[in-house]
PLY file of the C-alpha trace (Angstrom):
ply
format ascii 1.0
element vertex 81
property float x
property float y
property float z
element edge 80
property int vertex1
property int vertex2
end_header
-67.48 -41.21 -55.53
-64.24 -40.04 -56.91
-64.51 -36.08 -58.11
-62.16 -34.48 -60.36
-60.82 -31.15 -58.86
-58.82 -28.50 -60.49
-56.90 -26.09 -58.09
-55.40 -22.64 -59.77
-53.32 -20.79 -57.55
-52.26 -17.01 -58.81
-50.44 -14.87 -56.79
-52.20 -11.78 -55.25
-52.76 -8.77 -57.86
-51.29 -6.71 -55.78
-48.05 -8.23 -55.14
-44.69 -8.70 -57.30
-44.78 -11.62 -59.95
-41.24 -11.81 -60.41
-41.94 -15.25 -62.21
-44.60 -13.02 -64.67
-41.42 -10.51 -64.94
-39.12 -12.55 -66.43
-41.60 -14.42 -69.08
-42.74 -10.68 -69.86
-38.89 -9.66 -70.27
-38.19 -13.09 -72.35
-41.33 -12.35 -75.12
-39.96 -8.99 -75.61
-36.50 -10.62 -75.97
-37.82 -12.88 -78.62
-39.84 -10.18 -80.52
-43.34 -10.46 -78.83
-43.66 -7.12 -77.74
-47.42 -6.45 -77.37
-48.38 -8.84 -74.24
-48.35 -6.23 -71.66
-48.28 -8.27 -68.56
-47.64 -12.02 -67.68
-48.95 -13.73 -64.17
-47.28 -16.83 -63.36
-49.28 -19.70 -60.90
-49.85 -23.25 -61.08
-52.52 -25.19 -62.35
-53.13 -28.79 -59.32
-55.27 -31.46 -60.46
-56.98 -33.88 -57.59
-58.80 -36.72 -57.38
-60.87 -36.78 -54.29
-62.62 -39.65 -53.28
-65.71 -37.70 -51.39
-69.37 -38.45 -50.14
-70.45 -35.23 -52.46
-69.27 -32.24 -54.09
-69.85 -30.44 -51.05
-66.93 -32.78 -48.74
-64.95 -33.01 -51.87
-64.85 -28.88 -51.99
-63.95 -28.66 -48.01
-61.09 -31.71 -48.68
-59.57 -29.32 -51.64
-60.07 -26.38 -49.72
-58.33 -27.56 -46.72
-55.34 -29.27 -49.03
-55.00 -25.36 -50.20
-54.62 -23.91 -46.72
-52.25 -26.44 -45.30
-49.87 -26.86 -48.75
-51.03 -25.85 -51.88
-51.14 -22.08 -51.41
-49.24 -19.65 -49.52
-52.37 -17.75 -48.56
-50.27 -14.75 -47.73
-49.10 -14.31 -51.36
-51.70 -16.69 -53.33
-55.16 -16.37 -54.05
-56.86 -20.12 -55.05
-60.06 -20.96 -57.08
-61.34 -24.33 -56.44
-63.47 -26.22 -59.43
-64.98 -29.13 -59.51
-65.37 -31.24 -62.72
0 1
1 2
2 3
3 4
4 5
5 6
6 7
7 8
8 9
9 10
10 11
11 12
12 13
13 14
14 15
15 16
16 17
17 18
18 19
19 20
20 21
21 22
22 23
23 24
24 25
25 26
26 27
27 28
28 29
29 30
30 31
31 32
32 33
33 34
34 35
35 36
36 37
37 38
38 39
39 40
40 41
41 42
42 43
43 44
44 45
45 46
46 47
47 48
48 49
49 50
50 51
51 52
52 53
53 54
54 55
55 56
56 57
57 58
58 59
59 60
60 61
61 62
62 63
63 64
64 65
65 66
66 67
67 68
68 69
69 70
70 71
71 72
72 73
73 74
74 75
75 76
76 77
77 78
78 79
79 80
């Protein structure tokens, strides 16, 4: 069966989004002034052909350790739909 994944990688709250910085700087620029922080990540869409939602979840989670995410700077959520 072929499952529909979405992968969202963010980096870690607790580290510099410079990314999120410059957006935030360019809305002020162009008059937005009340957004009060921007996060910048990426948004992966797979198609996984799997036994079950179960292998399908491992296959995504491995893709995310080996390329998707830098694990030391990125946090991933994995969801299947």
């Amino acid at each position: 069966m072929i499952y529909q994944v979405q992968v969202k990688v963010m980096p870690l709250k607790d580290l510099l989004d410079p990314q999120g910085k410059a957006v935030a700087g360019g809305l002020k620029n162009l008059g937005i002034s009340t957004v009060q922080d921007v996060r910048v990540g990426k948004h992966i869409t797979l198609q996984i052909d799997a036994a079950d939602e179960t292998v399908a979840r491992a296959v995504a989670d491995e893709a995310c350790k080996k390329l998707l995410a830098n694990q030391v700077m990125e946090m991933y959520e994995i969801t299947l739909g």
